[in-house]
C-alpha positions as CSV (number, residue, x, y, z in Angstrom):
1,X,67.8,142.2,125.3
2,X,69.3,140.5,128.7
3,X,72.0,139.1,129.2
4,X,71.9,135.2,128.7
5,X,70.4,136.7,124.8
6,X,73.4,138.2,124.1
7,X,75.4,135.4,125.9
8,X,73.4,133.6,123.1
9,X,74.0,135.9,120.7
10,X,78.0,135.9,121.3
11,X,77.6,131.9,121.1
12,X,75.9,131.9,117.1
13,X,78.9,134.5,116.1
14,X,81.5,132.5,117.4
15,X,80.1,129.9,115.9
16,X,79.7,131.3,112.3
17,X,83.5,132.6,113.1
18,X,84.3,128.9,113.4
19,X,82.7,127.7,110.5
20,X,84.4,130.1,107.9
21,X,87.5,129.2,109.6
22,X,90.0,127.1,106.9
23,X,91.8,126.2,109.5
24,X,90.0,123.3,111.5
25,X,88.6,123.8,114.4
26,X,86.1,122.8,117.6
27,X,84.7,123.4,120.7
28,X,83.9,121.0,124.0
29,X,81.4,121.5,126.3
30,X,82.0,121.3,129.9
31,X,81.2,117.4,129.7
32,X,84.1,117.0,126.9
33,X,81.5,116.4,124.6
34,X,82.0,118.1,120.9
35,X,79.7,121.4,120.9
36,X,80.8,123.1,118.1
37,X,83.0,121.8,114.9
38,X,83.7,123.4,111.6
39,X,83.8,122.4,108.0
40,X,87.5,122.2,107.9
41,X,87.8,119.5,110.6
42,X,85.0,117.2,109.0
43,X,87.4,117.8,106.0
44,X,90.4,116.2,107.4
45,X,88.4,113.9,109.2
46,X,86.3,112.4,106.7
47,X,83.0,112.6,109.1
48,X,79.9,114.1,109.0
49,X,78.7,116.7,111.5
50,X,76.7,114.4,113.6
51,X,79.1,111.9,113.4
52,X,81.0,114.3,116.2
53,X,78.4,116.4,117.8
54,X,77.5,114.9,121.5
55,X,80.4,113.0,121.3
56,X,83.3,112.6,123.4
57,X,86.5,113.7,120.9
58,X,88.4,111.3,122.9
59,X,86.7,108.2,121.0
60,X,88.1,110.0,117.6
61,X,91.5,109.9,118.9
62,X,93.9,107.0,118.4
63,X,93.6,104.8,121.0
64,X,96.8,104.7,122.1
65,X,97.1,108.3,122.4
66,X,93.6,108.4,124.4
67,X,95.2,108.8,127.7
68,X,97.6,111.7,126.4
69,X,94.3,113.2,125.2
70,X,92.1,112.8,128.8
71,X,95.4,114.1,130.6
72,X,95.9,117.5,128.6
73,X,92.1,118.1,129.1
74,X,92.5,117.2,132.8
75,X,95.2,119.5,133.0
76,X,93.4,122.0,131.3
77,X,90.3,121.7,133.7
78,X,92.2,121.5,136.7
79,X,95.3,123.4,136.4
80,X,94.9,126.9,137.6
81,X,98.0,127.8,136.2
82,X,97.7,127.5,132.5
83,X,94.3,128.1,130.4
84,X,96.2,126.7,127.0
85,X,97.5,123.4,126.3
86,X,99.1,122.0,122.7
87,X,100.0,118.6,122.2
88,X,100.9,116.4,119.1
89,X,98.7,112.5,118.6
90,X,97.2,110.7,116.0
91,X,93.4,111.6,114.5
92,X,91.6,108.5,114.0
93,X,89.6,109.4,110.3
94,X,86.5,108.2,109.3
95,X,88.7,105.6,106.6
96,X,90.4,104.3,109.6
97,X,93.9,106.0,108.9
98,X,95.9,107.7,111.6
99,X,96.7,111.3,110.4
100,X,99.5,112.8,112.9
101,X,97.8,115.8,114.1
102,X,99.0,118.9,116.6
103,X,96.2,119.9,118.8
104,X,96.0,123.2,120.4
105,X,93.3,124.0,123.0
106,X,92.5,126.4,125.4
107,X,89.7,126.6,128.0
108,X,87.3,129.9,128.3
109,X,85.9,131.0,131.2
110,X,82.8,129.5,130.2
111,X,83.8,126.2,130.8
112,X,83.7,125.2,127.2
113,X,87.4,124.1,125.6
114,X,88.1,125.5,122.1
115,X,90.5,123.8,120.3
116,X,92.3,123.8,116.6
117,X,94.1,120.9,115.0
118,X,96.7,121.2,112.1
119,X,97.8,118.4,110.3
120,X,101.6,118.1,110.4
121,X,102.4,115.7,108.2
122,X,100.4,116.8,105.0
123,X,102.8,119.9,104.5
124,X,106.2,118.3,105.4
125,X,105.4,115.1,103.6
126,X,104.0,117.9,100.2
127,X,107.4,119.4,100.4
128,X,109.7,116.5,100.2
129,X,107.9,114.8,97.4
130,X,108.1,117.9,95.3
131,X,111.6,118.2,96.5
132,X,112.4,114.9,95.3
133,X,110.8,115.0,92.0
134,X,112.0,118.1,91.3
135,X,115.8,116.6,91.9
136,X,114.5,114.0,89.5
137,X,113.7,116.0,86.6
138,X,117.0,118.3,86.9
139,X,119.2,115.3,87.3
140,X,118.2,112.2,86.0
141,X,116.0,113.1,83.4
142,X,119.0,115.8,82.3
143,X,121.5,112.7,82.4
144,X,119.6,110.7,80.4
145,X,118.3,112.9,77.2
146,X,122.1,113.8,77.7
147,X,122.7,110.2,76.5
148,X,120.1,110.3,73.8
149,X,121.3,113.6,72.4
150,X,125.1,112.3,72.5
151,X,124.3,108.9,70.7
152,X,122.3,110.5,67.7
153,X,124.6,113.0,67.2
154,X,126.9,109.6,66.8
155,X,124.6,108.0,64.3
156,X,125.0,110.4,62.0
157,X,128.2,109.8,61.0
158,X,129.7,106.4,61.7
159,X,129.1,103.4,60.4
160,X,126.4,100.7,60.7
161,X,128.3,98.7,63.0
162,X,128.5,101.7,65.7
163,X,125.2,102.8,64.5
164,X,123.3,99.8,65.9
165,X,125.2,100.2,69.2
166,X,124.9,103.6,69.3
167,X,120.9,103.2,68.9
168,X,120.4,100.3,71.4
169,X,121.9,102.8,73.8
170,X,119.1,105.6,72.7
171,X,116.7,103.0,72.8
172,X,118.0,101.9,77.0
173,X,117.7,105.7,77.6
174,X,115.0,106.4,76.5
175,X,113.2,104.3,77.7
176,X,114.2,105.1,81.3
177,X,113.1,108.6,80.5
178,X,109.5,106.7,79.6
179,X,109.9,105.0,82.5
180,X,110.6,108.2,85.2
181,X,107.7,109.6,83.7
182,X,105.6,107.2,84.7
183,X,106.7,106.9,88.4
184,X,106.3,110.8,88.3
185,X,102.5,110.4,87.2
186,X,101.9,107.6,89.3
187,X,103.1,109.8,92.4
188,X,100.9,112.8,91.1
189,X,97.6,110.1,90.6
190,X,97.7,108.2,93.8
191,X,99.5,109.9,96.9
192,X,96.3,111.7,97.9
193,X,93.6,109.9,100.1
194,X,90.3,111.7,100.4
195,X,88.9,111.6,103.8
196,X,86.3,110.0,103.5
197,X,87.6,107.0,101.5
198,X,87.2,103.3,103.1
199,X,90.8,102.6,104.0
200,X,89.7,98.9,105.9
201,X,91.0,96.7,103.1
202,X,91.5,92.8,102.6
203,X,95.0,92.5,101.4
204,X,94.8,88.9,100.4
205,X,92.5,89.3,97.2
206,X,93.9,93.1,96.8
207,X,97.5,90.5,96.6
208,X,96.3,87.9,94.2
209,X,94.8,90.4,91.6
210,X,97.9,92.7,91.9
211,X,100.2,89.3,90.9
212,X,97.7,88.3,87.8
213,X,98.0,91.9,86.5
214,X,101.6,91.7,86.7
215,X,101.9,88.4,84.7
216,X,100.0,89.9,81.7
217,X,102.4,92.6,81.3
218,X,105.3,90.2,82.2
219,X,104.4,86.7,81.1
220,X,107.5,85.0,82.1
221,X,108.3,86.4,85.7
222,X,107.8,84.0,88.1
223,X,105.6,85.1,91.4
224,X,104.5,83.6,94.0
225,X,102.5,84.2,96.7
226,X,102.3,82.4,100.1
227,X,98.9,84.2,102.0
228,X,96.4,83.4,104.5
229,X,93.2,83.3,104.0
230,X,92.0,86.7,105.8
231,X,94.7,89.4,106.1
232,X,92.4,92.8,106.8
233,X,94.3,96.1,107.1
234,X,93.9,99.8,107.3
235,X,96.0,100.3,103.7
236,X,95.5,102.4,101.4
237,X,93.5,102.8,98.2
238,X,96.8,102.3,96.1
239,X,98.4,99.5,98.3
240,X,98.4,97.6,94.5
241,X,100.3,100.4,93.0
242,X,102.9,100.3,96.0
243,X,102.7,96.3,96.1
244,X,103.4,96.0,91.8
245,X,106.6,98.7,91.9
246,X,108.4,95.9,95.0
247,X,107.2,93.1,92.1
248,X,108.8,94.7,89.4
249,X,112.0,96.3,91.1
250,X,112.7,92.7,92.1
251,X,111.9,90.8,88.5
252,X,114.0,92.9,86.6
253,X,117.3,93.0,89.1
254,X,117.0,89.5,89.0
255,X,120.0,88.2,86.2
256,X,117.3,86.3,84.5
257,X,115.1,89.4,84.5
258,X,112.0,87.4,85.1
259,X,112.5,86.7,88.8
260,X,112.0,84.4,91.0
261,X,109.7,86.6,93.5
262,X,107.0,85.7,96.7
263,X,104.6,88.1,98.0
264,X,103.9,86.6,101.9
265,X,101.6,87.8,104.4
266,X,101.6,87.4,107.9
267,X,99.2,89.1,110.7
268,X,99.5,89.2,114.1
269,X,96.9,91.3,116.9
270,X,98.5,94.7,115.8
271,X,99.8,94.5,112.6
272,X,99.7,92.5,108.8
273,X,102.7,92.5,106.9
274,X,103.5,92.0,103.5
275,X,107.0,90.8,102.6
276,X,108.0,90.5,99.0
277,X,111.3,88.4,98.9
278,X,113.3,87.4,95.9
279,X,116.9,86.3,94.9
280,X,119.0,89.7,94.1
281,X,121.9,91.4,94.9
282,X,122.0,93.2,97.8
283,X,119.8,96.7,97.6
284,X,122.4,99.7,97.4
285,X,123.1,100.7,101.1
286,X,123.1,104.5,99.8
287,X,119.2,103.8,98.5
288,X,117.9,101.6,101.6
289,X,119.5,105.2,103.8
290,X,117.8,107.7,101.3
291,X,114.5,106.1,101.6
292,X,114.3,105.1,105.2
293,X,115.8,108.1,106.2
294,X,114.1,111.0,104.2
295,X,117.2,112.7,102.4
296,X,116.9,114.3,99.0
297,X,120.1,112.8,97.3
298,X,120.1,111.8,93.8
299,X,119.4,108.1,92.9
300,X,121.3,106.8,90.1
301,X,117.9,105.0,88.3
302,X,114.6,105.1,88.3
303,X,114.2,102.5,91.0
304,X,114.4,105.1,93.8
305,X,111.5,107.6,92.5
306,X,109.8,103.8,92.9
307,X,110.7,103.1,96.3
308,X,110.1,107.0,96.7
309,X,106.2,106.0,96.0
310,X,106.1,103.5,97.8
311,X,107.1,104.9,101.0
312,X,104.6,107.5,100.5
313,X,101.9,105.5,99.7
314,X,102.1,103.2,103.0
315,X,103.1,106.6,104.9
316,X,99.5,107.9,103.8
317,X,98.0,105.6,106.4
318,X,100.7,105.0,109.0
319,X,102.2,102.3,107.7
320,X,105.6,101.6,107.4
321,X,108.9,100.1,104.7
322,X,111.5,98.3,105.8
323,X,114.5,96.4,104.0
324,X,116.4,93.7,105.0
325,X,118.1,90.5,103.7
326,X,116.5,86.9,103.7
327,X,117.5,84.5,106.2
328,X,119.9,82.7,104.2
329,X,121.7,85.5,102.3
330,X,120.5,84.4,99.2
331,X,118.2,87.8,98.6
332,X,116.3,90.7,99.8
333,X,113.1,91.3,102.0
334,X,111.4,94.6,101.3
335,X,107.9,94.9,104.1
336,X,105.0,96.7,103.8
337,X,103.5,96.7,107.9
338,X,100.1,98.0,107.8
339,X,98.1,98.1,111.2
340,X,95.0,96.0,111.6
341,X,91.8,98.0,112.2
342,X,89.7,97.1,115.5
343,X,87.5,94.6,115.2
């Protein structure tokens, strides 16, 4: 055997090493081009293997972190000094989502690069929502069946009078417990996006079904909706889940309890946004902090486990929520920004 067979040789093993890898991985040739890529990256990336062989890995880069990309390889290449680089941008998937990735490459004296990537996001983002629906279950759901075991003990010996208070009150309680379940379940059902799922969405008819579901189950809310008549997005799969929980949080805070609400979209080049606007109180400054900033405090109802969901399911594609007040004073604005895929 000479030696460019068992340079061959070498090649097909690290190659099988690659591919029973769990951890993705690839390798460029000297061109940049993708040479080698393993199970595990076509996994998190939602393409097929020829999909990425022969091509450039740059073009499955966000394109706004392209440049980053071509100057780590250049100073792989190039810089006598250093044979390993590592670097954190977004992978653009196959569904169009950004995933926030750490890539960690290193050239061989063959020329070729071999390189791994790890999804950052997917374990931090795991931990806090088992985090915070574990703090759900000890404390809220504790408070409440608290309630419901204190008010039956009650019924049992007052009068009727007390009696029909006391079980209105088990009745309210228990039905938030009915209620945190649900969240919970939604969270479970809908906070994972398989690779390979289309993630290029038109948000305007996803909108307008999402508002007539709504009515049936509440058929005097009022909602409107003021769209255009395109609004494409890279959102994902459950944007109606996400888009119903804003429609409900602000029907029921409403005095009335049936609203007034408006859904509005607007797009520009780089983003569509849907703002659902309606007449309330103020949202609690300690809940707009705990969602927007990530902490694991309790929340005093439901309604946070909801806007909980929410942030996670626009998070899943690099989207983004956002509170503020209307114009005017006379309510709140809660946003959904999605980015708008390339045309």
């Amino acid at each position: 055997m000479n030696e460019d067979d068992m340079l061959n040789e070498d090649d097909m093993l690290n190659e099988a090493l690659i591919e029973e890898s769990t951890e993705p991985l690839f390798a460029l040739d000297e061109s940049g081009a993708v040479a080698v890529v393993n199970g595990a990256l076509l996994d998190l990336s939602g393409y097929d293997r020829a999909d990425l062989l022969g091509e450039n890995m740059a073009a499955f880069v966000h394109e706004d972190d392209r440049g980053e990309w071509e100057r780590r390889l250049q100073i792989l290449r190039n810089d006598k000094t250093t044979t390993a680089e590592s670097w954190s941008s977004r992978l653009r998937t196959r569904n169009g989502t950004a995933v926030e990735v750490e890539w960690r490459c290193s050239l061989l004296s063959s020329g070729r690069v071999a390189g791994a990537v790890e999804d950052v996001r997917g374990g931090e983002q795991l931990q806090q929502r088992l985090r915070i629906l574990n703090r759900v279950l000890r404390h809220n759901i504790r408070n409440q069946m608290n309630v419901i075991i204190a008010r039956a003990e009650t019924l049992q010996n007052v009068d009727d009078e007390v009696c029909q208070t006391a079980s209105t009150q088990i009745v309210k309680s228990g039905q938030n417990v009915i209620n945190l379940s649900n969240k919970a379940r939604k969270a479970q059902k809908h906070l994972d996006i398989p690779a390979d799922e289309d993630c290029n969405q038109e948000l305007v008819a996803e909108t307008e079904m999402a508002r007539e579901r709504f009515t049936i189950t509440y058929p005097d809310a009022t909602v409107e909706t003021v769209l255009p008549d395109r609004a494409r997005a890279i959102a994902p799969p459950s944007y109606s889940v996400a888009l119903t929980e804003l429609i409900e949080n602000a029907v029921v805070h409403h005095p009335s309890g049936n609203g007034p609400v408006t859904v509005r979209i607007k797009t520009d080049e780089t983003e569509t946004r849907v703002a659902v606007e309606d007449e309330c109180k103020p949202i609690p400054g300690q809940v707009r902090e705990v969602i927007t900033v990530g902490t694991e405090q309790p929340l005093k109802h439901s309604d946070g486990l909801g806007l909980w969901l929410v942030r996670w399911t626009v998070e899943q594609v690099g989207g983004t929520l956002s509170f503020d007040r209307r114009a005017d004073g006379t309510g709140n604005v809660v946003t959904l920004a999605f980015e708008r895929p390339s045309e």
